[in-house]
C-alpha positions as CSV (number, residue, x, y, z in Angstrom):
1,X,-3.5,18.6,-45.4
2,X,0.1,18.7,-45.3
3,X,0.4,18.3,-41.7
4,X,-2.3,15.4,-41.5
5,X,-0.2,13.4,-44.0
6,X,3.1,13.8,-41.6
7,X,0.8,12.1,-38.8
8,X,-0.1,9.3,-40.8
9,X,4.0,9.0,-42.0
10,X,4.2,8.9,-37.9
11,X,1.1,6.3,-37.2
12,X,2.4,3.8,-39.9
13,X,6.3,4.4,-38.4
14,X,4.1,3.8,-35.0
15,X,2.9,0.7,-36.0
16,X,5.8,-0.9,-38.1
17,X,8.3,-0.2,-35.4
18,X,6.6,-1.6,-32.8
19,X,4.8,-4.8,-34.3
20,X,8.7,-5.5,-35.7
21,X,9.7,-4.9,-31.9
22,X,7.6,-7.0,-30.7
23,X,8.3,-9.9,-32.7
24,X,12.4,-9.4,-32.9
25,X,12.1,-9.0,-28.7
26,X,9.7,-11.4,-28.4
27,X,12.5,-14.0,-26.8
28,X,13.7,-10.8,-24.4
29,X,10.0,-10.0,-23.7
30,X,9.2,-13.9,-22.2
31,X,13.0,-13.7,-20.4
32,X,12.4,-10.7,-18.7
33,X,8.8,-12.0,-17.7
34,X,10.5,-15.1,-16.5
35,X,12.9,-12.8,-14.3
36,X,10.3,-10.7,-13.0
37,X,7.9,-13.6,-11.9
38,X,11.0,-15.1,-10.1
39,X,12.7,-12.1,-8.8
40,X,9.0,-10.1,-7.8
41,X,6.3,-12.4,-8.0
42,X,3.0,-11.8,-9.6
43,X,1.5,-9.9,-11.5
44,X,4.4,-9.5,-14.4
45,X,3.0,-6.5,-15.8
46,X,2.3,-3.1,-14.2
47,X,-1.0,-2.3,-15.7
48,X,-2.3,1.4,-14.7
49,X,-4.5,4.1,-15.6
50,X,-3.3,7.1,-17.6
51,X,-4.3,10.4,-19.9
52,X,-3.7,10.0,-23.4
53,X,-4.5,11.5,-26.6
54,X,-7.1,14.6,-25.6
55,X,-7.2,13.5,-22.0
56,X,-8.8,10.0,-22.8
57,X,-7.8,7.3,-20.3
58,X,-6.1,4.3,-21.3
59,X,-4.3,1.7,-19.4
60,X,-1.0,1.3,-20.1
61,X,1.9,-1.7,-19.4
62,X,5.4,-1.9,-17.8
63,X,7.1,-4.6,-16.5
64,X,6.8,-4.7,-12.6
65,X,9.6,-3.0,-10.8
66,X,8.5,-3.0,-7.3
67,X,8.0,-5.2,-4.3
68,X,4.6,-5.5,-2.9
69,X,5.5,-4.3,0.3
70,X,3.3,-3.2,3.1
71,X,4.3,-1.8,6.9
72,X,2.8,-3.1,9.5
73,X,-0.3,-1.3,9.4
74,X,-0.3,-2.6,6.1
75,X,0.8,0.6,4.3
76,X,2.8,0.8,1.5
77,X,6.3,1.3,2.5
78,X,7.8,4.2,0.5
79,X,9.7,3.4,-3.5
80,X,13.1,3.4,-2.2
81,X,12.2,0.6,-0.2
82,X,10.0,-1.5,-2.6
83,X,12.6,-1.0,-5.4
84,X,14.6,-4.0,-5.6
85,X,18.4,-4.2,-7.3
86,X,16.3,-6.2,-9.9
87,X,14.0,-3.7,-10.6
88,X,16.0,-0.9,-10.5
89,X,18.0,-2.3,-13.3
90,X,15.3,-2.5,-15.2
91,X,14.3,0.8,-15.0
92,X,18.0,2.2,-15.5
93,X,18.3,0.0,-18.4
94,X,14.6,1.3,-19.5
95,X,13.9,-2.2,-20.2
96,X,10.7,-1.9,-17.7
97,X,8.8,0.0,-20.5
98,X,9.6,-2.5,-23.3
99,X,5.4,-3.7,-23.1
100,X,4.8,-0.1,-24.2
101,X,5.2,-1.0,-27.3
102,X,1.7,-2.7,-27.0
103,X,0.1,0.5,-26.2
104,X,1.9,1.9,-29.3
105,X,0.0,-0.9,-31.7
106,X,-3.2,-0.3,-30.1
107,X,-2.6,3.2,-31.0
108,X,-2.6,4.4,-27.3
109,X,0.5,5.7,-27.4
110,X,3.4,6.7,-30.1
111,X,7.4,5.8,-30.1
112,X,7.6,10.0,-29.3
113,X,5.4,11.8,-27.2
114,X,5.1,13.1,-23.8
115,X,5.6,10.8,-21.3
116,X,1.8,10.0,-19.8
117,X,1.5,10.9,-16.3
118,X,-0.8,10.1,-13.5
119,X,-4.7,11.1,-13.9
120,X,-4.2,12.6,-10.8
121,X,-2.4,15.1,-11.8
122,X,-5.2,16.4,-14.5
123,X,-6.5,19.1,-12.4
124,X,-3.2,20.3,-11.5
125,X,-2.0,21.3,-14.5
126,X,-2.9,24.8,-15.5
127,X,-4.0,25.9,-19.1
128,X,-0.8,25.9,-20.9
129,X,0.6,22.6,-19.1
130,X,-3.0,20.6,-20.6
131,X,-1.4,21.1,-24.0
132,X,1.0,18.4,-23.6
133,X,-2.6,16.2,-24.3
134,X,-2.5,17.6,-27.6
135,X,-0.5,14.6,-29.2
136,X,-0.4,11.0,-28.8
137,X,2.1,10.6,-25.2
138,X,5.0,8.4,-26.2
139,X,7.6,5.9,-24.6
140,X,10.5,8.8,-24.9
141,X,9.9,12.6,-25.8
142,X,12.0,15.7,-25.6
143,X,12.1,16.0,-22.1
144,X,13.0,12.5,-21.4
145,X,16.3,13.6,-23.8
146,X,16.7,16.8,-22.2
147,X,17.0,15.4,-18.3
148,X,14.4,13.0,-17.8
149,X,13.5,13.1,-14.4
150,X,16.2,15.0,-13.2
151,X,14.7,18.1,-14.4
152,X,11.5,20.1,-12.6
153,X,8.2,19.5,-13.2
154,X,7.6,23.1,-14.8
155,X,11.0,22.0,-17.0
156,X,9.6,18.5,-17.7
157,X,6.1,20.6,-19.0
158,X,7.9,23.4,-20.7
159,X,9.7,21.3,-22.9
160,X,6.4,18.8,-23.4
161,X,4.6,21.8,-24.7
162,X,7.3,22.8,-27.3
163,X,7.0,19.5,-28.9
164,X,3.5,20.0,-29.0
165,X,4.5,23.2,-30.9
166,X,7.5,21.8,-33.0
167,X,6.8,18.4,-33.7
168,X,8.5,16.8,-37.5
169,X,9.0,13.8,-38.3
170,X,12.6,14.8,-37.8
171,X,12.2,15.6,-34.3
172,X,11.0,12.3,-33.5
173,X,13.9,10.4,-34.8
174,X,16.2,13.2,-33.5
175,X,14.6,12.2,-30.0
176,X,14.7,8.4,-30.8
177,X,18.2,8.4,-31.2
178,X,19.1,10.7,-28.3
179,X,17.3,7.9,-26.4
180,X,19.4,5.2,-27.3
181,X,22.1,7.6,-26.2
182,X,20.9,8.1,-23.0
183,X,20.0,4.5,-22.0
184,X,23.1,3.3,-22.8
185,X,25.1,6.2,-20.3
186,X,21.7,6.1,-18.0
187,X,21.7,9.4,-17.5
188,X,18.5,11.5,-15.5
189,X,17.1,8.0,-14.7
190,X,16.1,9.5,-11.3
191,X,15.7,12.9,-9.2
192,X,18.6,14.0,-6.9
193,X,18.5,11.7,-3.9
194,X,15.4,10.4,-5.2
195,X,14.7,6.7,-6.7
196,X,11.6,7.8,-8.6
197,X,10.2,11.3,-9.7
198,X,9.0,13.5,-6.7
199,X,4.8,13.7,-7.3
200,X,3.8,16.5,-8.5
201,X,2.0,18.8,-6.5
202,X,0.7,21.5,-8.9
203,X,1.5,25.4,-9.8
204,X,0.9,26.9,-6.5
């Protein structure tokens, strides 16, 4: 009883954080849409598939941070490439997942979670690494504050799975300040010599 009463303290700080968000960024929200639009072209928003809560799909936002661009075979030319100056400040600046806070509202998602990853990934994961689908995944978790993607995957997992285990209410605003910390010294924003996080290839 006890613990279901912490989860709805941290639905209803879900909710009021991010509905106040959204309106107080509201004017950042339409500049940054304007920036993308001129800067990257359509769409605005990055709109893909990912596992939330128990596994269940949902599709979740970001503002667009890459360049539509193709080889010419017409494959897609590899991140470092198709990540412009523009859209790599965004991401250093985190400002790219600011539209997350819809999927917060809509209950999708929570201010502190594990970060969602790909669906490809699902049947990579091995028994203990599924448990990070236990909670709701969030904008910033512990391992986003603990090296982001500049840690391994099996790091990045270990510490997903302790929250699981160790999650307060405390926690979560220990992590949510940590996070203000680290976008403001943009630190673990990528892999070494990598723009984005290497895929994950599983356990083997």
């Amino acid at each position: 009883m006890k613990q279901k009463g912490a989860f709805f303290i941290k639905r209803l700080f879900d909710i009021i954080v991010s509905a106040v968000g959204l309106v107080l960024l509201s004017p950042l929200l339409v500049l940054l849409a304007a920036l993308v639009r001129i800067n990257l072209g359509s769409p605005i928003f990055f709109r893909q598939e990912r596992p939330g809560l128990h596994e269940k799909i949902f599709r979740l936002y970001k503002f667009r941070s890459m360049k539509d661009a193709v080889d010419r075979n017409g494959k897609e030319l590899p991140d470092a490439e198709r990540l412009s100056k523009f859209g790599a400040l965004l991401r250093s600046s985190s400002l790219d997942e600011l539209p997350e806070l819809f999927n917060v509202l809509k209950g999708e998602m929570s201010l502190v979670g594990p970060r969602p990853l790909l669906v490809k990934y699902l049947p990579l994961y091995n028994e203990e690494q599924h448990r990070r689908h236990e909670v709701l995944p969030g904008i910033t978790g512990w391992a986003q504050v603990n090296g982001r993607n500049a840690i391994s995957w099996e790091e990045k997992f270990r510490l997903d799975v302790w929250y699981v285990d160790h999650w307060s209410p405390w926690l979560d605003l220990k992590i949510l300040f940590m996070t203000v910390k680290k976008v403001f010294i943009r630190e673990g924003i990528s892999a070494e010599n990598q723009v984005t996080m290497e895929e994950f290839k599983g356990n083997g």
